[in-house]
N, C-alpha and C positions, 0 to 999 in steps of 0.2 A: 497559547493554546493549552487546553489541559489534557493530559495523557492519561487514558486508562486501555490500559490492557485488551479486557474484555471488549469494548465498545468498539476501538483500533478492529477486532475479529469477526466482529458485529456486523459492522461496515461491510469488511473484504467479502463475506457471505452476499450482504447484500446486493451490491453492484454484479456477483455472481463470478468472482476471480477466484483464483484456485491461489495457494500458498508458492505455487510457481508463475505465475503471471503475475501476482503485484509487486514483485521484488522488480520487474521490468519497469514500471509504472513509477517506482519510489524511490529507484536506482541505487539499489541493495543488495544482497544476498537473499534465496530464500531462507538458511539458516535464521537469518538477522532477524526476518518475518516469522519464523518461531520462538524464539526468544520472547522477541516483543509482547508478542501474542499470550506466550505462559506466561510473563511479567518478572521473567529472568532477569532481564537486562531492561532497559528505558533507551527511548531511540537517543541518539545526541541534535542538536540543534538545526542543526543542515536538514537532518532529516524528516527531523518535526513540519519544517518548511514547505518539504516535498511532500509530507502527510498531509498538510494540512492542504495543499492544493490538489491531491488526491479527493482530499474527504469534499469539497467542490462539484465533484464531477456526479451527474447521473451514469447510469447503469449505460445508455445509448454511448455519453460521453467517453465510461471509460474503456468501453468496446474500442470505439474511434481509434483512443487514444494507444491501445494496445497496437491495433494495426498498425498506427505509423511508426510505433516504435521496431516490431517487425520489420518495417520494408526499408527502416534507416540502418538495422545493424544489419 
């Protein structure tokens, strides 16, 4: 998967998640989701993983997907 920064913040606008809901979604910090974001730091591998099945999902999907993670923690 190739990582850019910008595109990674693109997305997260996209889908319509705040800098505090995709950390939920990617199972991170939202710090982590700043970093990333500025192009501070590079996700590591695991994480790329969970991005990359992130970047998957429509906007509906990642709604969904937020809720259940909600009603599990």
């Amino acid at each position: 998967m190739r990582w850019r920064p910008d595109g990674f913040g693109q997305h997260r606008k996209r889908l319509g998640l705040s800098a505090e809901q995709m950390p939920r979604l990617v199972g991170c910090s939202a710090l982590s989701i700043y970093k990333w974001e500025s192009g501070k730091v590079r996700p590591r591998q695991a994480q790329l993983d969970a991005i990359a099945r992130v970047r998957k999902l429509s906007k509906t999907e990642a709604s969904e997907a937020l809720r259940q993670v909600r009603t599990i923690a």
